[in-house]
C-alpha positions in Angstrom: 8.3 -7.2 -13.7 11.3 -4.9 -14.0 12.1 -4.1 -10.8 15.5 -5.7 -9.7 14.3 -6.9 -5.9 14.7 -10.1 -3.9 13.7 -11.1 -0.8 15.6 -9.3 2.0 16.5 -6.3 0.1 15.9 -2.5 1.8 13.8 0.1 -0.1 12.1 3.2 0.6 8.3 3.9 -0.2 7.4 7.0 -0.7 4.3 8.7 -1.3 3.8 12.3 -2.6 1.5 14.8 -3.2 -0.1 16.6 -6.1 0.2 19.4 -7.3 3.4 20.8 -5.9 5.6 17.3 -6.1 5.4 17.6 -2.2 6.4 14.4 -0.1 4.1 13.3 2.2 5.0 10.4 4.2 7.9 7.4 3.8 9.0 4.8 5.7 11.5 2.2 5.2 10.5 -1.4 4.6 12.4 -5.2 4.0 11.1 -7.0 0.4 9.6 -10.4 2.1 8.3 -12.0 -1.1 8.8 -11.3 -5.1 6.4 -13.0 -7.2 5.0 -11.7 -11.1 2.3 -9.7 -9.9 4.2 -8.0 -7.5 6.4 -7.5 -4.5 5.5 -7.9 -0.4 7.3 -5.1 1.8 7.5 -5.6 5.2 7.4 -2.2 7.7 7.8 -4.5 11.1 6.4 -3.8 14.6 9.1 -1.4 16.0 9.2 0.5 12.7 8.8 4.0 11.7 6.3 6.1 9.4 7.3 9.3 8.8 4.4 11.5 8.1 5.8 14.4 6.3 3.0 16.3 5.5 1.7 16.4 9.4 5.2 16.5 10.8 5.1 13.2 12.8 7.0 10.0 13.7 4.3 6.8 14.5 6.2 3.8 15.2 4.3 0.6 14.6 2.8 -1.6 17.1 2.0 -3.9 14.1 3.6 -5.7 10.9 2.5 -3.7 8.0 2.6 -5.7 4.5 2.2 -3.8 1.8 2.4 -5.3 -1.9 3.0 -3.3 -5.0 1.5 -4.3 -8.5 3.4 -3.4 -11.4 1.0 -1.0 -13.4 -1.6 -0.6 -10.9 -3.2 2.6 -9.4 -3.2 1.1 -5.6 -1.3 -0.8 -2.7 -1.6 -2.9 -0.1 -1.6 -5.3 2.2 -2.4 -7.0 5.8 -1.8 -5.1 8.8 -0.6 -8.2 11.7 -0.3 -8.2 15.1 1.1 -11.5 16.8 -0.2 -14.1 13.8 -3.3 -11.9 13.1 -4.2 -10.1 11.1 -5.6 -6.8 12.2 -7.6 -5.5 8.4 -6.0 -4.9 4.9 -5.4 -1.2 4.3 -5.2 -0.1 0.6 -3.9 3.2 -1.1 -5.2 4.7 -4.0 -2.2 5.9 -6.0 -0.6 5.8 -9.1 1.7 2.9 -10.8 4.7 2.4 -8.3 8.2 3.6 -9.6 11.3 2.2 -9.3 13.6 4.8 -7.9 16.6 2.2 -8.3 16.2 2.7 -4.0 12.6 2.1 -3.7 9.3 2.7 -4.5 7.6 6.3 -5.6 4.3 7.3 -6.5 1.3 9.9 -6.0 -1.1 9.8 -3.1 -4.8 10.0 -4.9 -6.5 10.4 -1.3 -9.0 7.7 -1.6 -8.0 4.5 0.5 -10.1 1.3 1.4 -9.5 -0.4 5.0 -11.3 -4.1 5.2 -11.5 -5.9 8.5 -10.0 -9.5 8.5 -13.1 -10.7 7.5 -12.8 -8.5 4.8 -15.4 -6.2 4.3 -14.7 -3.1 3.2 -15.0 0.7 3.7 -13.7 3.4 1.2 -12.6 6.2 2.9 -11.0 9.7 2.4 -13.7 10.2 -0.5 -14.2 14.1 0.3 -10.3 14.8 0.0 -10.6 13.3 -3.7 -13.5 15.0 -4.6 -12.2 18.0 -3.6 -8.4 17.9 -5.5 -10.3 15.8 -8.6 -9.7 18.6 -10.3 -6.4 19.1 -9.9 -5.3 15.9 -11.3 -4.7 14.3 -14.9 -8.2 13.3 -16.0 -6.7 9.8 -16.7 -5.6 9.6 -12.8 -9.1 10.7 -12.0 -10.4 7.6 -14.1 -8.0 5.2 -12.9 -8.2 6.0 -9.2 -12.0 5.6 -9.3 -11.6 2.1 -11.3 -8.4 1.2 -8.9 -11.3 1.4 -5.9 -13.4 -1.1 -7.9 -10.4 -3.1 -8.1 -8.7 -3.4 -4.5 -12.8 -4.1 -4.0 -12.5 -7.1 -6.6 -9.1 -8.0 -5.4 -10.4 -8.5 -1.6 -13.2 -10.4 -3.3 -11.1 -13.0 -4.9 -8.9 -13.6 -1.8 -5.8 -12.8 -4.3 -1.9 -12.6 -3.1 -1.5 -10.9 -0.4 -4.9 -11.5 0.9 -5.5 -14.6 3.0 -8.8 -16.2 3.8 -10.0 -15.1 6.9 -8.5 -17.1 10.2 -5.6 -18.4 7.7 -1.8 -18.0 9.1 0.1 -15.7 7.1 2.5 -17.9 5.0 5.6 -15.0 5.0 5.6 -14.9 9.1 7.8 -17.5 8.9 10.3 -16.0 7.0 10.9 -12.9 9.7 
């Protein structure tokens, strides 16, 4: 992994639109955990999400971990409230950059949300379908194999992903 991080360290995630190289929401997160396969942000309870794209400001009434994959075409993590956690959301983007400040990468509308026992929805399918032709046909391909992954990821239980009921090994690290 090439990304110069440790645990503790500040970035900024940003996620942006396509076509048009439009931002469309941020927010500003702590590095909890750096491990091969990826890095653990932390957005705490208290925390903003800026919502470019529908001018708004949601501050968090949760923890929201999300882990980035080098090479991958999604996100995610656990959202937690006091211990719990709440359900894994998932973006379907592509490969996180290193901005030498953060993280950087294009929104491909699909996302998956699983509940804590972790089955699974995909969602946002209609807002692909319609801007499918807009994008690279390999980003096409990739975010329709990246659904089939996060799916296979929850699946296998794999870092981040805890088994159901499990406490969350990074809480104590807050």
């Amino acid at each position: 992994m090439d990304w110069p991080l440790a645990p503790g360290d500040r970035v900024r995630v940003e996620f942006w639109k396509f076509p048009g190289d439009v931002l469309h929401y941020f927010w500003e997160a702590r590095v909890v955990e750096v491990r091969p396969e990826g890095v653990l942000t932390l957005l705490p309870q208290g925390g903003t999400f800026h919502h470019v794209a529908k001018g708004k400001a949601v501050v968090l009434d949760h923890n929201a971990y999300v882990a980035f994959f080098p090479g991958a075409w999604y996100s995610g993590g656990p959202d937690v409230r006091e211990g719990r956690v709440l359900e894994y959301y998932w973006n379907v983007q592509t490969p996180a950059e290193w901005t030498g400040r953060g993280f950087r990468q294009y929104d491909l509308e699909l996302d998956v949300k699983c509940r804590a026992d972790h089955t699974c929805q995909v969602f946002d399918r209609e807002e692909f379908l319609a801007k499918r032709s807009l994008y690279p046909s390999l980003w096409v391909e990739e975010a329709e194999k990246a659904v089939e992954a996060i799916l296979h990821h929850m699946r296998q239980g794999r870092w981040p992903v805890l088994p159901p009921g499990e406490p969350l090994p990074w809480m104590e690290r807050i």
